[in-house]
MDAnalysis code that builds the backbone (N, CA, C; Angstrom):
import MDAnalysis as mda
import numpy as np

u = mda.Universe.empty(549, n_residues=183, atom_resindex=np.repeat(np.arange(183), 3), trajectory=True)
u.add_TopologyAttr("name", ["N", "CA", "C"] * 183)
u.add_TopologyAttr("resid", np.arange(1, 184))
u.add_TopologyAttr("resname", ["UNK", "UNK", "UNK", "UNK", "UNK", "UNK", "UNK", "UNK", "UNK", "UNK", "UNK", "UNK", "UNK", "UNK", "UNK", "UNK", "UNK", "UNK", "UNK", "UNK", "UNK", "UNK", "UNK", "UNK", "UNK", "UNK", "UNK", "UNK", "UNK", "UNK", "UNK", "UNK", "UNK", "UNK", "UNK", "UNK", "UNK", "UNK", "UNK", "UNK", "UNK", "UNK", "UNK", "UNK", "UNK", "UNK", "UNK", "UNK", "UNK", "UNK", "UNK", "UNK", "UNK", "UNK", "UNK", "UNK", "UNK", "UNK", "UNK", "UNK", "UNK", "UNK", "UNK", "UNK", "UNK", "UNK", "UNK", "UNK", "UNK", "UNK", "UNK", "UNK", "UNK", "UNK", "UNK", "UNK", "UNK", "UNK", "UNK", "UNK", "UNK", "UNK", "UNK", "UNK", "UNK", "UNK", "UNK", "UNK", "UNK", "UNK", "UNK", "UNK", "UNK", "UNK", "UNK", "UNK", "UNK", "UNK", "UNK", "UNK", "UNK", "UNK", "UNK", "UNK", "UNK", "UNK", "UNK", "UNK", "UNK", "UNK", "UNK", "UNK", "UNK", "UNK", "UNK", "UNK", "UNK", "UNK", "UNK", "UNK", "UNK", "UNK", "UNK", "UNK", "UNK", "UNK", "UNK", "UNK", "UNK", "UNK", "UNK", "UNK", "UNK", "UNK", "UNK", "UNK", "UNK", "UNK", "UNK", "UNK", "UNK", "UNK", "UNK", "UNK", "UNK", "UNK", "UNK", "UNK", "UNK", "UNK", "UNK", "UNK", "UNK", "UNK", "UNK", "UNK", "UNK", "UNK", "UNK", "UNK", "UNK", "UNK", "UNK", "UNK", "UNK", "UNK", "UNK", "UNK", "UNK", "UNK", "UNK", "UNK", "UNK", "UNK", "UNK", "UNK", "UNK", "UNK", "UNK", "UNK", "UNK", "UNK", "UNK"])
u.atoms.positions = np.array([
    [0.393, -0.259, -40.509],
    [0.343, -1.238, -39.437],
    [0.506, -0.525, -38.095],
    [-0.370, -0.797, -37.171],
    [-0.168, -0.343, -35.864],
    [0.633, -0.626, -34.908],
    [1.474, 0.195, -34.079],
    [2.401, -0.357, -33.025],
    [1.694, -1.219, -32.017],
    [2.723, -2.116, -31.482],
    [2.151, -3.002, -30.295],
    [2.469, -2.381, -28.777],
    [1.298, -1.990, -28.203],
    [1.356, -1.684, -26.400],
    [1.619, -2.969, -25.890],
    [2.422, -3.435, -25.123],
    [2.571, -4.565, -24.370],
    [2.395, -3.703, -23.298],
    [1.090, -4.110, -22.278],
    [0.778, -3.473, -20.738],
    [1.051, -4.730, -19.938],
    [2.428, -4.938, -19.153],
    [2.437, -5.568, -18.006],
    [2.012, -4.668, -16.387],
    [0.996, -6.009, -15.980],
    [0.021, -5.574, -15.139],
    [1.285, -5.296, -13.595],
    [-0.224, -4.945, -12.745],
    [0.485, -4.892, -11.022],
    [0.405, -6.499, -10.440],
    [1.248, -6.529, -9.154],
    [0.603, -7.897, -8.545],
    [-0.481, -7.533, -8.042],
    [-0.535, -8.770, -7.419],
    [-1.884, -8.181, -6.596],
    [-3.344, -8.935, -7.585],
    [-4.894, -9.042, -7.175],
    [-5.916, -9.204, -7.620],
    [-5.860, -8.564, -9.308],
    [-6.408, -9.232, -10.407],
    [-6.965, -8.608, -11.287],
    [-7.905, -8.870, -12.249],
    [-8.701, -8.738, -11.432],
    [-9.979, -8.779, -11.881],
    [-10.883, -7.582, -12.528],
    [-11.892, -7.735, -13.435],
    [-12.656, -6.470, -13.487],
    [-12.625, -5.227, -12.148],
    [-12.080, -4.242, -12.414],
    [-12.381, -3.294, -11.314],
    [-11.198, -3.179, -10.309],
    [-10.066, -4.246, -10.148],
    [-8.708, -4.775, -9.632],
    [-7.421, -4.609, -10.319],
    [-6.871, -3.938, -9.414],
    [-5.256, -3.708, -9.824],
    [-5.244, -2.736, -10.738],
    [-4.417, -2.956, -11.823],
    [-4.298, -2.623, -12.947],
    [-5.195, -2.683, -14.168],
    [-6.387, -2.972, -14.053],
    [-7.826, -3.333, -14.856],
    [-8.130, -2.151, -15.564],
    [-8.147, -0.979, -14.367],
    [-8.880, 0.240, -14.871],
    [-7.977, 0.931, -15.971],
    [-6.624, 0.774, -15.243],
    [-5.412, 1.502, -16.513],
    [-5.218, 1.370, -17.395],
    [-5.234, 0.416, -17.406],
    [-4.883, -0.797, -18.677],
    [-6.175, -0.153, -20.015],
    [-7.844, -0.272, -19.292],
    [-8.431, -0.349, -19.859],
    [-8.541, 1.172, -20.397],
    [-8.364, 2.122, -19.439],
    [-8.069, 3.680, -20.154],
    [-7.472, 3.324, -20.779],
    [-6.312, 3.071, -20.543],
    [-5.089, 2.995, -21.757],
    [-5.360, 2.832, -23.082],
    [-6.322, 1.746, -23.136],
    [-6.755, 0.800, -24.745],
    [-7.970, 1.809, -25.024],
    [-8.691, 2.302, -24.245],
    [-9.930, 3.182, -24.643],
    [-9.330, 4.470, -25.679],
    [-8.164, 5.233, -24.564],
    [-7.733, 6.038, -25.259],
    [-6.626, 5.891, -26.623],
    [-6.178, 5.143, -26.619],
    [-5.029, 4.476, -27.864],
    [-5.359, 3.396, -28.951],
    [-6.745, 2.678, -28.922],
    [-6.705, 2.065, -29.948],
    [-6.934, 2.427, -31.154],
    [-7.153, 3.539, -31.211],
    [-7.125, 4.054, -32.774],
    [-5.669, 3.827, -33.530],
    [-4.813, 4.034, -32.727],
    [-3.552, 4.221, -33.225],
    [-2.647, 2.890, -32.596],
    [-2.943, 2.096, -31.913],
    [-2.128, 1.008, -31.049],
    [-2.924, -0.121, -30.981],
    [-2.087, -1.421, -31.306],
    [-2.732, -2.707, -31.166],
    [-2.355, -3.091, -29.610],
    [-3.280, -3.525, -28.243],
    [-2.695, -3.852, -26.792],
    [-2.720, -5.013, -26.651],
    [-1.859, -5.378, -26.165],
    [-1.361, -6.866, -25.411],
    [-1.602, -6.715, -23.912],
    [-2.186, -7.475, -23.485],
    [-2.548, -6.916, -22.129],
    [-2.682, -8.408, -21.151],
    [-1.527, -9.119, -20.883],
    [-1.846, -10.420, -20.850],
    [-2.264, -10.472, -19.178],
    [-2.696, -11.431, -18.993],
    [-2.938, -11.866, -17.560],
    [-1.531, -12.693, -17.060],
    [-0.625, -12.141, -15.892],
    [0.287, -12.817, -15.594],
    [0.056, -13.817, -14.787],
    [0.551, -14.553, -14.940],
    [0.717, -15.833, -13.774],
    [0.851, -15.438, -12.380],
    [-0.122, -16.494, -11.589],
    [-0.106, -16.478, -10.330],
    [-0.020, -14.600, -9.476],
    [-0.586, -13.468, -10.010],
    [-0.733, -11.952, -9.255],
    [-0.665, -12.511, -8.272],
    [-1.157, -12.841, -7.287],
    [-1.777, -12.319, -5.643],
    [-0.395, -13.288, -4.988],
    [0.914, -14.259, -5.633],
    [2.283, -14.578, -5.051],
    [3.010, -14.923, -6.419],
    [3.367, -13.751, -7.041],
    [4.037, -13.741, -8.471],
    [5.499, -13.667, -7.761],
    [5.632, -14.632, -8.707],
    [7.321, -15.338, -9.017],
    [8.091, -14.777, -10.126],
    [9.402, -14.400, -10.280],
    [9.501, -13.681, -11.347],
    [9.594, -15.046, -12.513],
    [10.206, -15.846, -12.263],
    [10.327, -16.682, -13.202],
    [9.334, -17.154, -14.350],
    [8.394, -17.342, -13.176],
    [6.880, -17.189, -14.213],
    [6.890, -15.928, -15.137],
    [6.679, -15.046, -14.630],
    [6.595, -13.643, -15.487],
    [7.610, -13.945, -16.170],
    [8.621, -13.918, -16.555],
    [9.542, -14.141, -17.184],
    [9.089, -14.593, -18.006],
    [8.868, -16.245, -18.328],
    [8.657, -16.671, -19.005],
    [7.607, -16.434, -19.993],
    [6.488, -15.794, -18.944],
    [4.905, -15.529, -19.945],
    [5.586, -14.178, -20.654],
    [6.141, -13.066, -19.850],
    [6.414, -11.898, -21.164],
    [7.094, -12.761, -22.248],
    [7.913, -13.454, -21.795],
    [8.754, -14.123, -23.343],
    [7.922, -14.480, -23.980],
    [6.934, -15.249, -23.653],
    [6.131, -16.074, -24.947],
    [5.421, -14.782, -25.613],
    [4.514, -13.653, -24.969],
    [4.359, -12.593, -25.599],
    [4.852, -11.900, -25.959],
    [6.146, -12.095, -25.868],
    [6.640, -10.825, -26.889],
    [7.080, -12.011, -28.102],
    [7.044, -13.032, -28.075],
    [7.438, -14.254, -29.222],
    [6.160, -13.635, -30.125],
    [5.115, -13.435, -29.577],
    [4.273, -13.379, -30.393],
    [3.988, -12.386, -30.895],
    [4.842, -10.737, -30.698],
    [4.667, -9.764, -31.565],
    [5.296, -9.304, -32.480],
    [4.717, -8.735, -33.308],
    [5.675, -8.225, -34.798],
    [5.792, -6.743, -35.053],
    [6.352, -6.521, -35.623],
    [6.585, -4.935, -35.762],
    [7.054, -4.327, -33.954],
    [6.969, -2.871, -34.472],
    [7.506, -1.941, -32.972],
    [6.684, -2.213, -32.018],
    [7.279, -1.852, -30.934],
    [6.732, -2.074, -29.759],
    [7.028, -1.031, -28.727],
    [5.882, -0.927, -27.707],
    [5.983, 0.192, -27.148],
    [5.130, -0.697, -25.593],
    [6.647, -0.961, -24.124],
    [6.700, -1.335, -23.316],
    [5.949, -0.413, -21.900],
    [4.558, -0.905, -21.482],
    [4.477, -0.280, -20.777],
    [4.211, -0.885, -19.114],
    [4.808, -1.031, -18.087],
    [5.279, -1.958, -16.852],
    [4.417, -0.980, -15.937],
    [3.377, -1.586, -15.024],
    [2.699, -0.579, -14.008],
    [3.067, -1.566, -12.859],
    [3.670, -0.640, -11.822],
    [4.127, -1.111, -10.203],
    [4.857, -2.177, -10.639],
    [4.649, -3.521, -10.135],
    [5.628, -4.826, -10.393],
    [5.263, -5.232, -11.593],
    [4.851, -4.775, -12.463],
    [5.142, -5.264, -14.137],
    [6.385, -4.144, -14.379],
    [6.539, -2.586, -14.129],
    [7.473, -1.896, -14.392],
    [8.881, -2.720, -13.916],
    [8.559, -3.109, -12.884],
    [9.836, -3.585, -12.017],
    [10.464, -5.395, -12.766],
    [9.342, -6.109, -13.452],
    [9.426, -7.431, -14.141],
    [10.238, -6.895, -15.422],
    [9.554, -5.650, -16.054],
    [10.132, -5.352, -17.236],
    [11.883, -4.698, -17.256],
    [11.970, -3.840, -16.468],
    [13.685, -3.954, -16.108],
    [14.386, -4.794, -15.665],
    [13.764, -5.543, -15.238],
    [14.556, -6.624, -14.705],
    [14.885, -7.482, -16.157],
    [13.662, -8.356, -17.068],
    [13.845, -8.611, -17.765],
    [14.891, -8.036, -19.315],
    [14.357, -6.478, -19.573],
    [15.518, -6.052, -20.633],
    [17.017, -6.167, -19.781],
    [16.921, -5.963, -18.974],
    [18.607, -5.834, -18.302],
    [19.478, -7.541, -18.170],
    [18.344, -8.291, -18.302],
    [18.992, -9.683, -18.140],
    [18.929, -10.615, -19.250],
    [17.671, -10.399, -19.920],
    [17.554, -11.508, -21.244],
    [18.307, -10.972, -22.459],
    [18.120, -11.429, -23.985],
    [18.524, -10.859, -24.757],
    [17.193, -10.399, -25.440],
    [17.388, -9.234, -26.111],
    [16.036, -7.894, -26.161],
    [16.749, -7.769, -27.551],
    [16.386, -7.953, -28.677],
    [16.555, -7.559, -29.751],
    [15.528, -6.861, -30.850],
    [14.793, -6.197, -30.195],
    [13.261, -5.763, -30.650],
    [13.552, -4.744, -31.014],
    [12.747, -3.854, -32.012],
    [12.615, -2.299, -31.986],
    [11.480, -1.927, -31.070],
    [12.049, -1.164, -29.973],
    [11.386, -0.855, -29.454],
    [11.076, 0.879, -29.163],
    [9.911, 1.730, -28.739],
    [9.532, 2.970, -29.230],
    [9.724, 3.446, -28.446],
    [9.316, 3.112, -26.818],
    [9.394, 3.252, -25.684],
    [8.999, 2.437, -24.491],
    [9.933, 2.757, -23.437],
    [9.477, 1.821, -21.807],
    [8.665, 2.993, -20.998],
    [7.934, 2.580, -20.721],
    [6.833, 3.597, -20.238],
    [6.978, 2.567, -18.498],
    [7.338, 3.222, -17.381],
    [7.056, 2.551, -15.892],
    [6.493, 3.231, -14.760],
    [5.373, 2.880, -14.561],
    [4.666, 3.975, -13.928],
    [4.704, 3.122, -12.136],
    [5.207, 4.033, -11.335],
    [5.226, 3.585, -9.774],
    [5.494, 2.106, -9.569],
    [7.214, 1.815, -9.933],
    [7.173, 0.592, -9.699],
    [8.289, 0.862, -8.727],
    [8.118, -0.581, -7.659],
    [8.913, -0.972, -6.860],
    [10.675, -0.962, -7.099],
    [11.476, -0.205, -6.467],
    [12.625, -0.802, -6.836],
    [13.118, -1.506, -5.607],
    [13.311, -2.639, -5.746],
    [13.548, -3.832, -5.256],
    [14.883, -3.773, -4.280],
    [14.833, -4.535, -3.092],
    [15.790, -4.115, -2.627],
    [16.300, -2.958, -1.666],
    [15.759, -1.682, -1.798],
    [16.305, -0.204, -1.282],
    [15.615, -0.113, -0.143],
    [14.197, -0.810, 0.259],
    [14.093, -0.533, 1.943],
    [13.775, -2.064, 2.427],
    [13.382, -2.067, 3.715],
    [13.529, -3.027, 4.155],
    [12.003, -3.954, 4.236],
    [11.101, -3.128, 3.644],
    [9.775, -3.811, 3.346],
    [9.959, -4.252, 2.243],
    [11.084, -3.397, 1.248],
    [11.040, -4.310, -0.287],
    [12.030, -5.143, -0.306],
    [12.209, -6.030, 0.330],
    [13.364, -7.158, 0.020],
    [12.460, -8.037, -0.826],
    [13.174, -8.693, -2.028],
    [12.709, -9.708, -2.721],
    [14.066, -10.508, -3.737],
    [14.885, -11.335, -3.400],
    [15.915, -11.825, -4.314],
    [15.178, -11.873, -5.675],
    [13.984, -12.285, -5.925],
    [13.028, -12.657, -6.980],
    [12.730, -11.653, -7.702],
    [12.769, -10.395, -7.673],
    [12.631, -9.066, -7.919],
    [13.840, -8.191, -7.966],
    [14.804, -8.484, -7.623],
    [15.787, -7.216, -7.111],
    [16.571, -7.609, -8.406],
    [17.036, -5.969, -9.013],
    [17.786, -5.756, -9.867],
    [19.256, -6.086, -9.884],
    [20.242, -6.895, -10.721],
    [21.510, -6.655, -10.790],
    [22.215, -5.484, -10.453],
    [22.994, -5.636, -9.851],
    [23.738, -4.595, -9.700],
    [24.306, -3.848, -11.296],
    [24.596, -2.525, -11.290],
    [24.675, -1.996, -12.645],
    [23.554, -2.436, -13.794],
    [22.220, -2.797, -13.397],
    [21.746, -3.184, -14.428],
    [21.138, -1.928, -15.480],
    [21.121, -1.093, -15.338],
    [21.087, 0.247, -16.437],
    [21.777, 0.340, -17.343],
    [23.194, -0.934, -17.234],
    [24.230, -0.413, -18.218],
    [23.624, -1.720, -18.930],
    [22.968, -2.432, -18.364],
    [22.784, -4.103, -19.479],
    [21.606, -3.817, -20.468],
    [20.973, -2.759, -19.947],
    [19.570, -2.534, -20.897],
    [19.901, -2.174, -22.645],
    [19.140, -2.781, -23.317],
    [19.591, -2.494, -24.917],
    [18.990, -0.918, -25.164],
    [19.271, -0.451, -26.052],
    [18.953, 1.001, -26.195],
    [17.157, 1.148, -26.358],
    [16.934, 2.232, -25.057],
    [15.709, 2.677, -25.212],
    [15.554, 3.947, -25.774],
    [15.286, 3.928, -27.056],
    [14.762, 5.714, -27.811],
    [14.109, 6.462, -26.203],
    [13.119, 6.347, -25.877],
    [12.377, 6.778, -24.797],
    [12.359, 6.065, -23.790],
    [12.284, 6.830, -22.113],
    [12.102, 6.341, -21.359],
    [11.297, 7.254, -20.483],
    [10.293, 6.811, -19.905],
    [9.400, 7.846, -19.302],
    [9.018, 7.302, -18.474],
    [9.158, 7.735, -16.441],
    [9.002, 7.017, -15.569],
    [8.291, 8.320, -14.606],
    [6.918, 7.552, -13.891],
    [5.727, 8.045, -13.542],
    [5.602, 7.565, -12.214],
    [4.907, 8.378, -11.019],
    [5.019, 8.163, -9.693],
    [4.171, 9.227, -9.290],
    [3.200, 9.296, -8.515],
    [2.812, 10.314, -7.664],
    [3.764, 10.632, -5.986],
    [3.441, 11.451, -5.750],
    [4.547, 12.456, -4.940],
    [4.543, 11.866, -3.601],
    [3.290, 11.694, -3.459],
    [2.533, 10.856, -1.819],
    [1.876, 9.484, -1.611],
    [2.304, 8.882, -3.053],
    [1.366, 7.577, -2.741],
    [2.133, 6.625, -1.574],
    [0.655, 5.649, -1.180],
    [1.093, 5.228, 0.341],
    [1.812, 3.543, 0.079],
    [1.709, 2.969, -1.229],
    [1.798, 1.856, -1.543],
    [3.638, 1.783, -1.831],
    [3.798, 1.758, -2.847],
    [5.150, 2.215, -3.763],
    [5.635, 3.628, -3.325],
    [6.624, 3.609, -2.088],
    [7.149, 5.318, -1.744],
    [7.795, 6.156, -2.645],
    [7.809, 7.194, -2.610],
    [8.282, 7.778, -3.646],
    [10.032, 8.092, -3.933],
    [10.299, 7.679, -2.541],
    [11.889, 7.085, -2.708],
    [12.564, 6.340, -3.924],
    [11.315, 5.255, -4.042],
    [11.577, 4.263, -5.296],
    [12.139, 4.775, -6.506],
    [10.903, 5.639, -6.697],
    [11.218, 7.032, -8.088],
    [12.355, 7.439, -8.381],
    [12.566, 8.045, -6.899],
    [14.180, 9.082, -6.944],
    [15.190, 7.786, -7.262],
    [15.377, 6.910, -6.642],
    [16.272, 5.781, -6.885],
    [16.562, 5.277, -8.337],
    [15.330, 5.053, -9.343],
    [15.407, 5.134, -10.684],
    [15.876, 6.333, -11.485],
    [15.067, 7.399, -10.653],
    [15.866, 8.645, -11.843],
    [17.030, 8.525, -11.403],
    [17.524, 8.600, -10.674],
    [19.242, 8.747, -10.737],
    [19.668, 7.337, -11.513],
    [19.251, 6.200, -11.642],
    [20.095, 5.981, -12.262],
    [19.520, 5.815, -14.085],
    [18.485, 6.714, -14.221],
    [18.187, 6.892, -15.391],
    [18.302, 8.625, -16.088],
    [19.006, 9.063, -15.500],
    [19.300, 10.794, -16.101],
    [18.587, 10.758, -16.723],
    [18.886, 10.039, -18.202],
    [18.275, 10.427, -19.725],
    [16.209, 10.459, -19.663],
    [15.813, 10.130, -18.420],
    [14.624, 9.490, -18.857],
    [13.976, 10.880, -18.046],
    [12.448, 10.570, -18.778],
    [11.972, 12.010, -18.970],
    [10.690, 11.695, -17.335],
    [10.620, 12.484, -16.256],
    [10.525, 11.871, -15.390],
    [8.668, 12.919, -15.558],
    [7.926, 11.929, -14.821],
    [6.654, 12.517, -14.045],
    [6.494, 12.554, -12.843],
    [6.540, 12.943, -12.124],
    [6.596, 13.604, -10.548],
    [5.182, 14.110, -10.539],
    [4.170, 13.270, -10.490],
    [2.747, 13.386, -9.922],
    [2.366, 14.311, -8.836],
    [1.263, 14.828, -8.999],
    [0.872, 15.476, -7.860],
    [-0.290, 14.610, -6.903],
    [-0.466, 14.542, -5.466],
    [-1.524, 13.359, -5.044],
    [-0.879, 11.987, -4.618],
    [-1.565, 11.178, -4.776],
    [-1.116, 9.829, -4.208],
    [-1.657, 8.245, -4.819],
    [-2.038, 8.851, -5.791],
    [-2.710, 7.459, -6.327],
    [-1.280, 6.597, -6.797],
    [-2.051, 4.930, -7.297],
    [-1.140, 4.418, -7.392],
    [-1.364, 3.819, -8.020],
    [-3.124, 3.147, -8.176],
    [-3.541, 2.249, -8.887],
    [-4.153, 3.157, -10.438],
    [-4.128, 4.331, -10.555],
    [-4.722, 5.193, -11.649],
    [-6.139, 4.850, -11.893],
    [-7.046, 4.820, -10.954],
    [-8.037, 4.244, -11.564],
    [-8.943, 5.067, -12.736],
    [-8.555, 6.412, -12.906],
    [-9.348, 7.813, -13.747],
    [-8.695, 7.422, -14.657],
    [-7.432, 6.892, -14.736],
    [-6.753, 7.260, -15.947],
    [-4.896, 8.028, -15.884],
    [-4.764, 7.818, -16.581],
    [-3.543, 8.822, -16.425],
    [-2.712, 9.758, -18.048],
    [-3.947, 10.963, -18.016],
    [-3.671, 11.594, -19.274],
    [-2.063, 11.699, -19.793],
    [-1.342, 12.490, -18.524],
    [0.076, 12.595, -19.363],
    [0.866, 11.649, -19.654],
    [0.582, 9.865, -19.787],
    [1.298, 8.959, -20.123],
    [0.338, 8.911, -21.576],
    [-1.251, 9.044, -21.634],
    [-1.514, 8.880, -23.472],
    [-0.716, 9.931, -24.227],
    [-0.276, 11.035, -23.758],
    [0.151, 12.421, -24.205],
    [1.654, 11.793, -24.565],
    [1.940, 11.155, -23.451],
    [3.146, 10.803, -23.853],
    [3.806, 9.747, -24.989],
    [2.640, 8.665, -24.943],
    [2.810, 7.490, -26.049],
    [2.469, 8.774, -27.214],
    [1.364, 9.208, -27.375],
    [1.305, 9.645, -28.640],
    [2.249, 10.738, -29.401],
    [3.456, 11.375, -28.621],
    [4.324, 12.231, -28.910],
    [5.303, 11.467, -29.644],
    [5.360, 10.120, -29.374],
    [6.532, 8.963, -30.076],
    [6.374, 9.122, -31.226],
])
């Protein structure tokens, strides 16, 4: 039986060719031999509420069986910590994969009560075997401040420090398939 990719998307447009479309779709190009993807369309992108998201990851993850392997790009990374740190998460899960997400809160363009993490919420998260968190060095969207702000409070997690500035991955992003498939 194959593991389940759950890919929560970016805000923003997503349409063919938009947002998170292209990643997503590398992603499944390169992994379906070995991975079943969940790749849902979230509620309301272009003025996402977390509550909504909330609720739609819940119903999808209601609907998966076996392991699972969490992967959050920009504000899906940032929906998905928020969510393990607050709901109850009783899944086996393989790995959280978060590539250039917002951390909420730390400057003054990212204020969002709707988004912003609990305080100590690293200690509420249920145990992640893997954690692997991805950022290019110069992108102009998501600063790379964000990054540093997560690794510190994730030591254990195995960090990518990009070279360049992309944000949306539209080529692809080899060392995250390299990385699911090392699990």
């Amino acid at each position: 039986m194959k593991k389940t990719v759950l890919f929560i998307h970016s805000a923003g447009p997503q349409e063919k060719e938009q947002g998170s479309s292209k990643l997503s779709a590398y992603l499944e190009s390169e992994l379906r031999d070995k991975y079943q993807f969940v790749i849902p369309k979230m509620p309301n992108p272009e003025n996402p509420e977390y509550v909504l998201w909330k609720n739609k990851l819940n119903k999808e993850l209601n609907m998966i069986n076996g392991e699972l392997v969490l992967i959050g790009h920009s504000l899906g990374g940032s929906v998905l910590l928020k969510y393990l740190s607050e709901e109850s998460f009783n899944r086996s899960l393989s790995g959280l994969f978060i590539i250039a997400a917002p951390y909420w809160g730390l400057e003054d363009d990212w204020k969002s009560k709707d988004f912003t993490l609990q305080n100590n919420f690293e200690k509420k998260l249920p145990e992640i075997p893997n954690l692997f968190l991805y950022h290019s060095r110069n992108e102009d969207i998501v600063p790379f401040t964000h990054h540093k702000k997560y690794a510190d409070k994730f030591p254990q997690a195995n960090l990518r420090e990009l070279e360049g500035k992309q944000h949306l991955f539209h080529y692809g992003l080899p060392v995250l398939v390299s990385d699911i498939e090392s699990l």
